[in-house]
C-alpha positions in Angstrom: 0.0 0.0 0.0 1.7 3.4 -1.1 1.7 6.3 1.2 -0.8 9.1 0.2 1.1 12.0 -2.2 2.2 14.8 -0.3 0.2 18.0 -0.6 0.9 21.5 -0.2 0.6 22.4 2.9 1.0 26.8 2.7 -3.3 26.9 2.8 -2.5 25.8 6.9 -0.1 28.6 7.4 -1.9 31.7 8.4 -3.6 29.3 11.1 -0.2 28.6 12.4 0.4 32.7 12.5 -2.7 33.0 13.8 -1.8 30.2 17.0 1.5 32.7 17.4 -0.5 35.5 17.7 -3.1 34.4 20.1 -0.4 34.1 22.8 0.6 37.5 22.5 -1.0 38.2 26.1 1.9 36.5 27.9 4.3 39.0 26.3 2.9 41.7 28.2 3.0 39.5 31.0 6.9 38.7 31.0 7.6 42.4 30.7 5.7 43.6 33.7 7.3 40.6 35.0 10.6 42.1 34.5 10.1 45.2 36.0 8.6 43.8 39.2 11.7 41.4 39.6 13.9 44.7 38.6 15.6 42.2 35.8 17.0 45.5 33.9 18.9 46.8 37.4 20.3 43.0 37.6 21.8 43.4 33.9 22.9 46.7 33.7 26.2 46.2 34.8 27.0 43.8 32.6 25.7 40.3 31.5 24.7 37.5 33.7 23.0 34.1 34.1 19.1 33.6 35.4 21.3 31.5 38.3 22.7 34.2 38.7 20.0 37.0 39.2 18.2 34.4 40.8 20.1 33.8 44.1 20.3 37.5 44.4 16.3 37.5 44.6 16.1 34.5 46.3 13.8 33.5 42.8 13.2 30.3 40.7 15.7 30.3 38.2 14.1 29.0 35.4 11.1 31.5 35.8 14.0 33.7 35.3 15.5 32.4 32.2 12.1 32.1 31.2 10.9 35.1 31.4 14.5 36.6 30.2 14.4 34.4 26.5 11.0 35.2 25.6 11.2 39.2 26.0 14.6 38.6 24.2 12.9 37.5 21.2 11.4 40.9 21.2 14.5 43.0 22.0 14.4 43.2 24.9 17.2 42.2 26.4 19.4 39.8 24.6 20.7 36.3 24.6 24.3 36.5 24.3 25.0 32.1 25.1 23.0 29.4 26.1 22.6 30.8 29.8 23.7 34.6 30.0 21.3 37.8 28.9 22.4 41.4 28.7 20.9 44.7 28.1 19.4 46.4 25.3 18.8 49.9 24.2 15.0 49.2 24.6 15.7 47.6 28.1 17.2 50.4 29.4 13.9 52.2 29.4 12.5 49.9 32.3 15.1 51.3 34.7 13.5 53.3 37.1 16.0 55.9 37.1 16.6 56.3 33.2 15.8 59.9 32.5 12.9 59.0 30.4 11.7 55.8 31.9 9.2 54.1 31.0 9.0 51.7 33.9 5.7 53.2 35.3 4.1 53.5 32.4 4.4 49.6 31.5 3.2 49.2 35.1 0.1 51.1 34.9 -0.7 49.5 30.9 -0.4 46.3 32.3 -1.9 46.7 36.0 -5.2 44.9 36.8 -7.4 48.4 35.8 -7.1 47.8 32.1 -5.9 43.8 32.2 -9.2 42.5 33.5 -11.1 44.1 31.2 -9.4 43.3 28.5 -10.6 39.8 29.4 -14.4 41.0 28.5 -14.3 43.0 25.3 -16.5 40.8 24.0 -19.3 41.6 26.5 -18.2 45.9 26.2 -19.3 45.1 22.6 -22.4 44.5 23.2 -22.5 47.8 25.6 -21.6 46.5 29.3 -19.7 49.1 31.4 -17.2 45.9 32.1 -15.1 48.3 34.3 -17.9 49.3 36.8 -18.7 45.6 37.0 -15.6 44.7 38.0 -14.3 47.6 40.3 -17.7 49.3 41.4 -17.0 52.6 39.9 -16.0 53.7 36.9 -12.0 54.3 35.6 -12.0 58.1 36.6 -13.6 57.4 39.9 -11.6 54.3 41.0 -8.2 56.4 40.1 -9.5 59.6 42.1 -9.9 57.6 45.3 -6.6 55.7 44.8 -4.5 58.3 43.4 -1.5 57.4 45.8 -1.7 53.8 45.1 1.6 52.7 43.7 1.7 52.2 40.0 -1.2 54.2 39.6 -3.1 55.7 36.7 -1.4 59.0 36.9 1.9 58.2 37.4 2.0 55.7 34.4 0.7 58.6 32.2 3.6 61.0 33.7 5.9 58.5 32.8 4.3 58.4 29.3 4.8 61.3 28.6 8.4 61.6 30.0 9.1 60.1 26.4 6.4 61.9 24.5 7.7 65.7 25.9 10.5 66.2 23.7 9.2 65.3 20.7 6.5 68.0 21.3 8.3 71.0 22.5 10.7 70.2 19.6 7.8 70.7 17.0 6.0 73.7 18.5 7.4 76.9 19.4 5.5 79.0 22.0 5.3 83.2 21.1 7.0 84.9 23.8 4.9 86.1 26.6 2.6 83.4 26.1 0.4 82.0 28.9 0.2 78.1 28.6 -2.6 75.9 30.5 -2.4 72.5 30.4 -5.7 71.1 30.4 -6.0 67.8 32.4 -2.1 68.4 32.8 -1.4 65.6 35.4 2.0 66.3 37.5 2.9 69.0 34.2 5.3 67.3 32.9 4.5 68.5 29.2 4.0 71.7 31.0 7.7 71.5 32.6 9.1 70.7 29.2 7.2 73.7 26.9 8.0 76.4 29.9 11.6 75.3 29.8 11.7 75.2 26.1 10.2 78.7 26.1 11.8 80.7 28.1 9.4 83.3 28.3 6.5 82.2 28.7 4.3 81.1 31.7 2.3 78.1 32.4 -1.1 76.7 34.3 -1.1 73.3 35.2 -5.1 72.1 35.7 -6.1 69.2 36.9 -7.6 67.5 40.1 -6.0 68.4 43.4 -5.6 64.4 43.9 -3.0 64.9 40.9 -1.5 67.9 41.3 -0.5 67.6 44.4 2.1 65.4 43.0 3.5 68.0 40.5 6.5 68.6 39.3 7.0 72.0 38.4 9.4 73.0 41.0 12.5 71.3 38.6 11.8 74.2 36.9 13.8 76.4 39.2 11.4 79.4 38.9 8.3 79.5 40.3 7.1 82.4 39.4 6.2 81.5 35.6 3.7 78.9 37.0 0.9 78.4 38.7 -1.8 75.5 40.0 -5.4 76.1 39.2 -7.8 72.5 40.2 -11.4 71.6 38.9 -13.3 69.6 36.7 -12.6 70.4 32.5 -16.2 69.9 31.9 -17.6 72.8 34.1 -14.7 75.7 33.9 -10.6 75.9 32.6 -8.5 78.9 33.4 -8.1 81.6 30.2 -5.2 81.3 28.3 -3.5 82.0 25.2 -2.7 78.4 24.3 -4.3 75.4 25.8 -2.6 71.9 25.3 -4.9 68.8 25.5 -2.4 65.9 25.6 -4.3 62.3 25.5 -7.5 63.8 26.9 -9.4 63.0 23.7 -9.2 59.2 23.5 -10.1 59.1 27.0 -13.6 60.2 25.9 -16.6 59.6 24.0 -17.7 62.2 21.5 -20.3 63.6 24.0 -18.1 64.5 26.8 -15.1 65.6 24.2 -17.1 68.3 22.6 -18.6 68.9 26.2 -14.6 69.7 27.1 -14.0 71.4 23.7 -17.2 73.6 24.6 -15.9 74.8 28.4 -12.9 75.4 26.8 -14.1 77.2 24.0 -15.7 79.5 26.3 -12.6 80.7 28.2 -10.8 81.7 24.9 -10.6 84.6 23.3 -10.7 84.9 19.4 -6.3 84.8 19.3 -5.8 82.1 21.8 -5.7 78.3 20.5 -5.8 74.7 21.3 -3.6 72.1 21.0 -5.1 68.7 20.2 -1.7 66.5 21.1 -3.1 62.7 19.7 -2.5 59.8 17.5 -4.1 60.2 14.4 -5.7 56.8 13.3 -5.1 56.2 9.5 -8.0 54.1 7.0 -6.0 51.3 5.7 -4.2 47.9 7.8 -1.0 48.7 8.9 -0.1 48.7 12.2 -0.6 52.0 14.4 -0.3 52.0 18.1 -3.4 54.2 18.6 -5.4 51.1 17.2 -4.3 49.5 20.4 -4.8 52.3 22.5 -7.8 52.6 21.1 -9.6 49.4 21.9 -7.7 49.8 25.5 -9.7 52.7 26.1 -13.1 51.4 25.6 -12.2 50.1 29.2 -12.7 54.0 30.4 -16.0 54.3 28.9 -17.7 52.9 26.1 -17.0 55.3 23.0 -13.6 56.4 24.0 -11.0 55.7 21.0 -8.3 57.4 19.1 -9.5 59.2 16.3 -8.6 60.5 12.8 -7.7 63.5 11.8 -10.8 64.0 10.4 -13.0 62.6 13.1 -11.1 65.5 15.4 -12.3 68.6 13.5 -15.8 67.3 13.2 -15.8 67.3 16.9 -14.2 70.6 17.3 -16.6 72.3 14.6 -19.3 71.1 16.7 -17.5 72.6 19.8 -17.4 75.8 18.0 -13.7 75.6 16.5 -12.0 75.4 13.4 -8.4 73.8 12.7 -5.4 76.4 11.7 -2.7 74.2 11.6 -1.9 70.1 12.2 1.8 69.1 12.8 3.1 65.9 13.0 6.2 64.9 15.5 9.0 62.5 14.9 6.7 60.2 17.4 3.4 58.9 17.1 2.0 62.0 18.3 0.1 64.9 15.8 -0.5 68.4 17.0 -3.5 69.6 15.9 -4.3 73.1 16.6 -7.5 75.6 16.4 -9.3 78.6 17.2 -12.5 79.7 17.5 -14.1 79.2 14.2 
């Protein structure tokens, strides 16, 4: 009896990308992971063994090399023989004391406030407020009362932006004697970065007090180009000359964003402006990373997404503005600005 022909086999491929790809979850996993075990402060004087790191931490050592090869295959760190791993330039980010670390930020994008819902997009398809469900409040809510937690909501977005900052200052230049509010401003980082970039100009960081209070504007060295102003961005914002709105947008449906455009509209005059700081979501299939920040948002509230350019000004033309200029960075970031139209 003769063995069957072989057949081609290429029509069984994509499942087999498709298996690779439904695993991706563990990834995330390993890297907060990593930062917990403080992996990067074990390698970053030089290479060593799992063994190695793991008698330091009193640790399993084959969780270690575990968790070490697979982020490897991703860059982060690297395998350098069978048993020893060293740094990489993307690595050194989760040091906690890299200038521009990104070590909270990876804490709070994989902590337990957007992880467990991710487990039920499904069910927020259908239009279940998932988060409220599982936490008894919503997002906003749940981070006001545990603003201080460690690796909170807030912190991860300051160290966000740590990266973000210089990519925006370096692409918009602020008019001397300009007054700057940052609009849902967090600990003003972005705020630090344009007042030291502009060197005459001043700067209101507005946020919640629960936020503020953490600020950071004293590195600046001079206090008196700054000031703290608290409250809510849908009832009443400081006046301004220029108001930057940096990743407030996808955090919102299109109800309460033109409900933030409008109080915000109505503290400007006809010369001041707004910045829209977001990604701009393209039409076609390539990758973007708003498209993931995108979906990850729908745990905030149903309707929050990254938009497109075009989806923007629609919602500022309903907000009463009109778009005067859109810049992109060298990051994923676009500036789009506008006036009252």
């Amino acid at each position: 009896m003769s063995l069957p022909s072989s057949q081609p086999l290429s029509h069984l491929e994509p499942g087999i990308r498709l298996l690779h790809k439904s695993v991706g979850f563990i990834f995330q996993a390993a890297l907060r992971a990593a930062i917990k075990l403080k992996l990067a402060e074990h390698l970053q004087d030089g290479p060593q063994t799992a063994k190695q790191i793991a008698q330091k931490i009193e640790a399993n050592a084959t969780m270690i090399h575990k968790i070490l090869r697979l982020l490897a295959t991703q860059n982060i760190f690297t395998a350098v023989d069978k048993h020893q791993f060293a740094m990489t330039p993307e690595a050194e980010f989760l040091l906690a004391d890299h200038p521009h670390s990104l070590h909270k930020a990876v804490l709070m994008l994989t902590d337990k406030t957007l992880w467990e819902p991710s487990l039920h997009v499904a069910e927020m398809a259908l239009g279940e407020p998932i988060f409220k469900r599982i936490f008894g409040e919503s997002f906003f809510e749940y981070w006001e009362k545990n603003a201080n937690l460690p690796h909170n909501f807030h912190d991860g977005m300051a160290s966000f932006s740590t990266l973000e900052n210089p990519f925006i200052t370096a692409k918009y230049p602020f008019p001397e004697n300009s007054l700057i509010a940052d609009i849902g401003g967090g600990t003003g980082g972005l705020l630090l970065g344009v007042l030291d970039a502009n060197p005459k100009t001043e700067g209101v960081l507005f946020d919640m007090k629960a936020v503020t209070d953490k600020h950071i504007l004293h590195k600046l060295n001079d206090d008196s180009r700054w000031k703290i102003e608290n409250g809510s961005f849908f009832e009443k914002v400081p006046s301004a000359d220029f108001y930057l709105l940096k990743s407030i947008c996808r955090d919102w449906d299109d109800d309460h964003l033109i409900q933030i455009l409008t109080t915000i509209r109505q503290s400007m005059t006809k010369t001041s402006k707004v910045l829209l700081i977001d990604i701009h979501l393209s039409h076609d299939n390539q990758p973007n990373f708003g498209k993931n920040l995108g979906l990850l948002c729908s745990h905030l509230i149903i309707g929050a997404d990254e938009r497109t350019q075009e989806e923007l000004e629609i919602l500022l033309q309903q907000a009463g503005l009109k778009t005067t200029n859109i810049l992109k960075t060298d990051c994923d970031l676009s500036i789009l600005e506008a006036q009252i139209g």
